[in-house]
C-alpha positions in Angstrom: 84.2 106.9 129.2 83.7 104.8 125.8 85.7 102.0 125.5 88.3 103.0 122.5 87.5 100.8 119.1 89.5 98.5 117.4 89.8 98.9 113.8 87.2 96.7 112.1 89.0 95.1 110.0 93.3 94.8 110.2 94.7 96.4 107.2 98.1 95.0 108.0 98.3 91.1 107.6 96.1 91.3 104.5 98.4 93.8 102.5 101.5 91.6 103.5 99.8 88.9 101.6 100.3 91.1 98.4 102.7 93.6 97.2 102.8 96.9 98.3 104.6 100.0 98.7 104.0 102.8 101.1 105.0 105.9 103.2 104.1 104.5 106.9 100.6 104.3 107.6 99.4 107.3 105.5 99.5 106.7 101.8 99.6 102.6 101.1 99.3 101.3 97.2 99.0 97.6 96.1 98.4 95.3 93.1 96.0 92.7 93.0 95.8 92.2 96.8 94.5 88.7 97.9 91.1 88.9 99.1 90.4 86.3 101.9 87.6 85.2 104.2 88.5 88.4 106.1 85.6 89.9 104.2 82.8 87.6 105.2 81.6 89.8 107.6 80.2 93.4 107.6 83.4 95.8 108.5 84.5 99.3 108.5 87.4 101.2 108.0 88.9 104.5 108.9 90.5 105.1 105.7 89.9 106.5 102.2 90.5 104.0 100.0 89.9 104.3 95.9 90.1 101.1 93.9 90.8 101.1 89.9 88.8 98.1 88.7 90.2 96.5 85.4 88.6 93.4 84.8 86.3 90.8 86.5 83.1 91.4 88.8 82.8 92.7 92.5 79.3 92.4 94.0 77.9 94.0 97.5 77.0 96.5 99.5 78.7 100.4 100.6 76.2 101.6 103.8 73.6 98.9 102.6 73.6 100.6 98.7 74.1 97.5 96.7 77.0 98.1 94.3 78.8 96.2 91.3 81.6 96.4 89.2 81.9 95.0 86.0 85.0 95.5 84.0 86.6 99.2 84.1 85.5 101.3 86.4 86.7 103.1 90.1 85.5 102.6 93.4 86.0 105.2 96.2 85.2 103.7 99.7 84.8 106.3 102.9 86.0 105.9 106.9 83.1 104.9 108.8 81.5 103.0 106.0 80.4 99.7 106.4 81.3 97.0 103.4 79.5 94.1 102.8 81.3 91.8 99.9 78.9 89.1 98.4 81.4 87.8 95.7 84.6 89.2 93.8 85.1 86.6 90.4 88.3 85.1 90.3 89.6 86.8 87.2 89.1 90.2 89.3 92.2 92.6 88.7 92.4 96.0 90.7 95.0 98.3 91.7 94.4 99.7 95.4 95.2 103.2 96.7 94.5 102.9 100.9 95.0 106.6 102.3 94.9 107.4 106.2 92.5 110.7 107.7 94.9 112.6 108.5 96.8 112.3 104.5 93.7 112.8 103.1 92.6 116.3 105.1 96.3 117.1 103.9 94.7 117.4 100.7 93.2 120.5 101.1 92.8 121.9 105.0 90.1 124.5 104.4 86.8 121.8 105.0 85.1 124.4 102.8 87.0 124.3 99.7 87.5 120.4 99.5 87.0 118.6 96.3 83.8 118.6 95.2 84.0 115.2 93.9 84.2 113.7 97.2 80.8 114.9 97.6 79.5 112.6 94.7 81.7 109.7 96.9 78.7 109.5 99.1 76.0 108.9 96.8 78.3 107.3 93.9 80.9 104.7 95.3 81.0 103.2 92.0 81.9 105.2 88.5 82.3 103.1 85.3 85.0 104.4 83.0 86.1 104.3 79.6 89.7 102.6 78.1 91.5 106.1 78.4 90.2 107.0 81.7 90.9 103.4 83.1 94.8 104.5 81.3 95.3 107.7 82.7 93.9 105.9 86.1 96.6 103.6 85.7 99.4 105.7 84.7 98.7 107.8 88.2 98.8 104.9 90.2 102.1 104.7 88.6 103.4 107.6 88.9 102.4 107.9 92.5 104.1 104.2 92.9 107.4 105.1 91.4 107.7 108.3 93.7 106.9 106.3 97.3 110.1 103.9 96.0 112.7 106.5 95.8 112.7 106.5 100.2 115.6 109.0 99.7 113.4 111.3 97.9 113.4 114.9 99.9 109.8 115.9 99.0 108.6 111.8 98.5 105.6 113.0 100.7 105.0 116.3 99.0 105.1 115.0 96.0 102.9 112.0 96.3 100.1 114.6 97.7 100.3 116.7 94.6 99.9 113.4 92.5 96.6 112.2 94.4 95.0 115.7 94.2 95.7 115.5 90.5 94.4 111.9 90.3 91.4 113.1 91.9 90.5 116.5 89.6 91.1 114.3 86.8 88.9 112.0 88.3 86.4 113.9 88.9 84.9 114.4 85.4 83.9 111.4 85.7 81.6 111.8 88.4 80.1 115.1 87.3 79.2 112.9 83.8 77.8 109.8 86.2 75.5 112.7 88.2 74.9 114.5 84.8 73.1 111.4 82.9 69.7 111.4 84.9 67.8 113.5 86.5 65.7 112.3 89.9 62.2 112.5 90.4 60.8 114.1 93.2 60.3 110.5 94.9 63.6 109.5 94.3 65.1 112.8 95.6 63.0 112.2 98.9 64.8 108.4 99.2 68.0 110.3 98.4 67.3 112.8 101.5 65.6 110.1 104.2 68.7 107.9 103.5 71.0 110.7 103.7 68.8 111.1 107.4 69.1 107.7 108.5 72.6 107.5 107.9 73.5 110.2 109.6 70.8 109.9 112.8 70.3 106.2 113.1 72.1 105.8 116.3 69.9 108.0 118.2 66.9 108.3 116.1 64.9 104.9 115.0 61.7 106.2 114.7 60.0 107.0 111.6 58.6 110.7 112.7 61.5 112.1 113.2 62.3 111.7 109.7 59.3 112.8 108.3 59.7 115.8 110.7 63.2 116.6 108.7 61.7 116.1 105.5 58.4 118.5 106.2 55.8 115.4 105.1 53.9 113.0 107.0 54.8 109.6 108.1 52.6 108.0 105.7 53.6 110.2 102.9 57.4 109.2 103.6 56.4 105.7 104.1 54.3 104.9 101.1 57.3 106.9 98.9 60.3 105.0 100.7 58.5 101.9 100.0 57.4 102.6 96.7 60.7 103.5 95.7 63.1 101.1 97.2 61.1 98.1 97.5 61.6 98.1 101.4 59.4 99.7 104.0 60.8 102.7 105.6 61.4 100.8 109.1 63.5 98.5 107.7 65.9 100.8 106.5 66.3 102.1 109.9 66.4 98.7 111.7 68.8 97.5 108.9 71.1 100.4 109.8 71.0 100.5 113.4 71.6 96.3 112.7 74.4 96.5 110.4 76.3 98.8 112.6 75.3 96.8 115.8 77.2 93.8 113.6 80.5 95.6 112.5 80.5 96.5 116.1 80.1 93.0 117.4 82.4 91.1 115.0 85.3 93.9 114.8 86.1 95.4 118.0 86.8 94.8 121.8 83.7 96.1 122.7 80.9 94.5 125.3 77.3 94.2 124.1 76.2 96.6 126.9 79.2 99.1 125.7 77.4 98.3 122.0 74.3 98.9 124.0 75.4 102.2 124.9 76.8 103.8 121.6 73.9 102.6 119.5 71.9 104.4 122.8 69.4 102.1 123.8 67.8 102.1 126.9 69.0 99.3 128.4 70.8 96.2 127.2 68.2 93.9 127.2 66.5 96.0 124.8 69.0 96.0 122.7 69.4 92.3 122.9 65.7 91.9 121.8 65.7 94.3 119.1 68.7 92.7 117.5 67.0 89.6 118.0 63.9 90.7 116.4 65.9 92.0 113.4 68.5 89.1 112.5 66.8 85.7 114.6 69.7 85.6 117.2 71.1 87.5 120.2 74.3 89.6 120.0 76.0 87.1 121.8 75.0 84.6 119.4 76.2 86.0 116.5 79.3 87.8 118.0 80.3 83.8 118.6 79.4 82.7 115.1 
C-alpha cells in the first residue's frame, strides 16, 4: 500500500501570517499574503487557486512553463501542479482566492459540462487584463469576501458558489481573447501535444518512442521539432519532469526514497538514485537534506 502524502506545501501557517477570511477549508480569500522562503523549493498543491495580480512582477515556472506577471493580470494555479517561484518584486500586490477539490467539483458536477475555461487553465496559467477587467476582478473578490463574513448567513455557502461560477464566466472572455490572438504552427501544436504526453505519462513512460508512438511520427521527427521549438532536446523534458516531481516529492512529504522509487516506478531504487543523480549532480538523499 502507498504511503499517504503530505501536502507539499502547509497552506495554514502561511495564510495566518496575512488576513484572511474563509468557510473552513473549502473556499479561503486573502489580501496581500506574505510570501516567505516557504517557496524556495519546487511544491505542489491540491487546491485551485486563482490570483488577481495588480501591480509588481512575479517570475517562475507552472509544470516547468515559465510564467510572468507584470502589472494586471490573473493567475489560475491547478492541484497537482508543481510551482517553482524565481522572484516576486517587493511592490507585488495580489488578492488570493484558495479553493479546496471537493468546492470546486461543487461548481458544476456533470465532468462533461464544466467550464470551458478551465480548459485554457492548463495551457494559459497566466492571462493579462485590462483596468475594467482587473475592476470587475476586484469587485468579485469583494463581493465573495463580504458574503464569507456574515457566518450567520443561511445560504453563506450557496451563495459564495454562485459568486465564483460568475467570477469565472466573466473571466473567461478573457481567456477565449488570450487563445484567440495567434494561431499555432504545426510545430508548435506538436510541442503543445508531446508536453500535454509527458505530463500526463511521465511517471511510467521516460522514453522518447512512446511519444512519438502517440503522436504517429518518428523519434527523430519529434526530436528535431521539440528541439527546434523549445530550445531543449526532447529527453530533457522528460527527465526534467520525472526530476521535478522526484523533488516536490523529496522536499514535501513523509515519503522514503524507495517509496519515491516506487511511485515514479523505477525498477529499483538504486536506479532511481542514479538517474536523479545524473539529472541534478546529487543523490535524493542529498538534496532531500539540503
Amino acid at each position: 500500500m502507498k504511503p499517504k502524502t503530505i501536502l507539499p506545501f502547509n497552506w495554514r501557517p502561511e495564510l495566518e501570517k496575512t488576513e484572511f477570511c474563509s468557510i473552513d477549508n473549502d473556499v479561503i480569500l486573502l489580501d496581500n499574503p506574505v510570501i516567505t522562503s516557504a517557496f524556495q523549493y519546487p511544491f505542489k498543491v491540491d487546491v485551485t487557486a486563482t490570483i488577481i495580480c495588480i501591480k509588481g512582477t512575479t517570475k517562475g515556472s507552472i509544470n516547468l512553463k515559465p510564467y510572468a506577471t507584470n502589472g494586471s493580470c490573473f493567475v489560475t494555479i491547478l492541484p497537482g501542479q508543481v510551482i517553482e517561484y524565481e522572484s516576486i518584486s517587493e511592490d507585488f500586490s495580489g488578492l488570493f482566492i484558495i479553493m479546496s477539490s471537493k468546492f470546486t467539483d461543487s461548481l458544476m458536477p456533470d465532468v462533461s459540462n464544466r467550464l470551458p475555461v478551465f480548459f485554457h487553465l492548463l495551457d494559459n496559467p497566466v492571462v493579462p487584463v485590462d483596468e475594467e477587467a482587473l475592476a470587475s476582478m476586484i469587485a468579485h473578490f469583494e463581493m465573495i469576501k463580504k458574503v464569507i463574513q456574515v457566518k450567520e448567513h443561511p445560504y453563506r455557502m450557496e451563495v459564495v458558489r454562485h459568486l465564483t461560477l460568475a467570477f469565472f464566466y466573466s473571466a473567461g472572455v478573457y481567456f477565449h481573447k488570450f487563445d484567440n490572438n495567434r494561431g499555432k504552427s504545426h510545430h508548435e501544436t506538436i510541442v503543445e501535444k508531446f508536453l500535454h504526453l509527458v505530463q500526463t505519462h511521465f511517471k511510467e513512460q521516460r522514453g522518447l518512442e512512446f511519444y512519438a508512438d502517440q503522436l504517429c511520427l518518428t523519434p527523430k521527427h519529434v526530436s528535431k521539432v521539440i528541439k527546434q521549438i523549445s530550445g531543449k532536446p526532447a529527453n530533457d523534458w522528460i527527465d526534467e519532469h520525472v526530476i521535478l516531481e522526484a523533488k516536490a516529492l523529496l522536499k514535501s512529504t513523509n515519503m522514503t526514497v524507495q517509496q519515491i522509487s516506487d511511485e515514479l516506478n523505477f525498477p529499483t531504487q538504486s536506479f532511481f538514485g542514479k538517474y536523479f543523480k545524473r539529472v541534478t549532480g546529487m543523490s535524493p538523499r542529498e538534496y532531500k537534506g539540503k
